[in-house]
N, C-alpha and C positions, 0 to 999 in steps of 0.2 A: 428564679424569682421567689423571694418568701413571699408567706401569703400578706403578711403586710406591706409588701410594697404591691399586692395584686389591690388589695384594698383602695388603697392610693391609687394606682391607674384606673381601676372603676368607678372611683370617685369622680376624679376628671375626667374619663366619657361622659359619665350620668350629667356633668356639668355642661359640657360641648354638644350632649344633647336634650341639654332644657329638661329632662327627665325628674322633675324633683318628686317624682316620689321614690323613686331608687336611689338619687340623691341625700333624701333624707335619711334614707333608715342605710345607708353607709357612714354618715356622718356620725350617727347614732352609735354607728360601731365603733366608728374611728376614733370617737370620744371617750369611751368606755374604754380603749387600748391604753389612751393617750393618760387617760385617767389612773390606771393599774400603772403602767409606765412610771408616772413621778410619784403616786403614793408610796411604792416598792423600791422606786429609783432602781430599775433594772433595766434592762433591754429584753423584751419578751420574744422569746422562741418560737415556730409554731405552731408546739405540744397547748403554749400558755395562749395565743391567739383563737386556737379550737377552743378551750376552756369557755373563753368570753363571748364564743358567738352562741356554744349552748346554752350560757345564763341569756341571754338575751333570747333566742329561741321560744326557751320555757317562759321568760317574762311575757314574748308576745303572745304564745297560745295559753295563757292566763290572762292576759286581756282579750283577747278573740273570746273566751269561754266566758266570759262578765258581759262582755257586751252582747255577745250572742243570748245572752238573759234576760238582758236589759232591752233586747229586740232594736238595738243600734246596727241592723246589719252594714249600713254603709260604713260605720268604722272597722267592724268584722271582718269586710272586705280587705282593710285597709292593713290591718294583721296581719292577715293571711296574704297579702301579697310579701307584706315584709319577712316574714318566715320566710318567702319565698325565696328572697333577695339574700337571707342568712343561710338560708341550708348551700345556698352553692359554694360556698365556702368551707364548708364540712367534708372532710375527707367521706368516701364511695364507703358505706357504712357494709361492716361482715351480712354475708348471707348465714340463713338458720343452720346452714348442712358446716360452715366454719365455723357457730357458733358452738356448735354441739360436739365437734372435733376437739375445738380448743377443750369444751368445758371435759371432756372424756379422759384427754393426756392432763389437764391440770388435777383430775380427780386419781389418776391410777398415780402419777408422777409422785404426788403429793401423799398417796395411801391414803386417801379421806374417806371415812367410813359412816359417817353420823353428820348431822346440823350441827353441832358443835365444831367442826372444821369447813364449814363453813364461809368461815372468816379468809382463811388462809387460801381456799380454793378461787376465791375471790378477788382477794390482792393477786395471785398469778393469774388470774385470765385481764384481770386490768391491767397488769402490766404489760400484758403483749395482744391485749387487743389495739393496745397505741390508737384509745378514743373511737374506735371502729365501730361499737356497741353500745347497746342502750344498757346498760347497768340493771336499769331496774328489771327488765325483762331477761336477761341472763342471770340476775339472783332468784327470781319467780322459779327458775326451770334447775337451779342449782341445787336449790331447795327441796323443789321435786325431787329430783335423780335422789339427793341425800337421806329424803325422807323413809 
């Protein structure tokens, strides 16, 4: 089962069980798939379906982080339940002891010596962490190691 059609079968639970608020923020998803879909006129994979549920992630813990300013915690809740309902849909993200593995064979693989390679050590752990990692926190410590 792709993860788009797990999408669509959560959908119609959340429907069958009156759930709208898990309802909602699937719809949310499903809109923004459906959206990328005809603007691109492709049929999205689901390397491109991960992609769209971390913008949406990051959009809702940037409204969770406004409101929670704003001292709206009932919408904050409401966030943070939706994060909730998106992260399951994320592939089981690498632990630190793989992330630090990968970043070692792409830094000796690669002979990267200095922050100026950087770059390159970068593209190879992105490309075989296949979305598994948080990017900004594996450049933080890439960076480190290089420095």
């Amino acid at each position: 089962m792709t993860l788009k059609e797990r999408i669509v079968a959560d959908m119609k639970a959340a429907m069958r069980e009156k759930d709208t608020s898990r309802l909602e923020t699937i719809r949310l998803l499903r809109a923004a798939i459906q959206r990328r879909e005809i603007d691109e006129r492709l049929d999205l994979d689901d390397g491109m379906v991960v992609q769209i549920v971390r913008k949406l992630v990051k959009q809702f813990a940037d409204s969770a982080e406004q409101f929670a300013r704003g001292g709206r915690t009932d919408l904050v809740d409401k966030e943070q339940f939706g994060i909730a309902v998106l992260e399951s849909y994320l592939p089981e993200p690498l632990s630190d002891a793989e992330i630090a593995e990968m970043m070692e064979q792409a830094i000796t693989s690669l002979d990267a010596r200095s922050v100026q390679d950087m770059g390159k050590v970068m593209k190879h752990i992105q490309e075989h962490a296949g979305g598994r990692a948080d990017m900004g926190r594996v450049s933080a410590r890439v960076k480190s190691r290089l420095s």
